[in-house]
matplotlib code that plots the C-alpha trace (Angstrom):
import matplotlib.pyplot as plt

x = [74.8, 77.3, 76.7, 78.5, 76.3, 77.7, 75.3, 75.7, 74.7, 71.9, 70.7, 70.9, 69.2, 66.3, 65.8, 66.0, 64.6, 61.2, 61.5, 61.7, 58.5, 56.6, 57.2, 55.8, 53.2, 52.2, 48.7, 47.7, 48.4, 48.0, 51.0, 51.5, 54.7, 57.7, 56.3, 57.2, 60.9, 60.1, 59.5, 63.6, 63.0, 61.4, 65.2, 66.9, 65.0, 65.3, 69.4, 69.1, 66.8, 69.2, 72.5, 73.4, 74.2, 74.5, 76.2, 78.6, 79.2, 80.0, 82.6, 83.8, 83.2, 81.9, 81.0, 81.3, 84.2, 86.5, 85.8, 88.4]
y = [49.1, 48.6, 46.6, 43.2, 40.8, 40.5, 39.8, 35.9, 36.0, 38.5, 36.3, 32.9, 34.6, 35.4, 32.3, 30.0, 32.9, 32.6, 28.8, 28.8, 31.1, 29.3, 26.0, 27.8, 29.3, 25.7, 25.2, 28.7, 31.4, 28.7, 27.1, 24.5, 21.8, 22.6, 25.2, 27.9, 27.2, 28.2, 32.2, 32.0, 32.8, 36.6, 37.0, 36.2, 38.5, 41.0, 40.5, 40.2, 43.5, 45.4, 44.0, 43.9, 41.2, 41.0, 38.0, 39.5, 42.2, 40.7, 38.5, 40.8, 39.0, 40.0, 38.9, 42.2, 42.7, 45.6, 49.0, 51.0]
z = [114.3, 112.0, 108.3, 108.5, 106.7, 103.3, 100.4, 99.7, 103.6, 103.4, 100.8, 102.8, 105.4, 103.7, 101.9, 105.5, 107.2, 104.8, 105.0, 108.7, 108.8, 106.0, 108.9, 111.4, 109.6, 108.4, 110.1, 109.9, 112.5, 115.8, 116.5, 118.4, 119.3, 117.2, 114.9, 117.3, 116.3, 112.9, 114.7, 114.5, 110.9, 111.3, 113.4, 110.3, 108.2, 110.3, 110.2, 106.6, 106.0, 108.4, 107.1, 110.8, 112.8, 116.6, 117.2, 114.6, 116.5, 119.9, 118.3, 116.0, 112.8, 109.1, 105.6, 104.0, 101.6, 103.1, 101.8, 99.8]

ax = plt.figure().add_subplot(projection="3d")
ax.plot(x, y, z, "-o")
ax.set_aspect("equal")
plt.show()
């Protein structure tokens, strides 16, 4: 896959991405109602870790500064 998360959004990624687990995590390793939303997080991580986006690539869109 090719890299098109740029570093301010790697960055955002991993910040929301460890909030959104920490929320799910929140009662320990059973969750229940909403919490489950908060499994989004590990996603973002794994964008951010990757520096790869899929959604970026289907719409052909990137936050990486052009190479020279």
């Amino acid at each position: 896959m090719p890299v098109n998360v740029g570093t301010i959004d790697q960055y955002v990624r991993i910040v929301v991405g460890l909030a959104l687990v920490a929320y799910a995590l929140e009662d320990g390793l059973s969750i229940q109602g909403w919490h489950w939303v908060g499994l989004i997080g590990l996603v973002l991580l794994l964008t951010a870790f990757f520096k790869s986006c899929p959604l970026y690539v289907m719409f052909g869109y990137s936050t990486c500064r052009a190479r020279r």
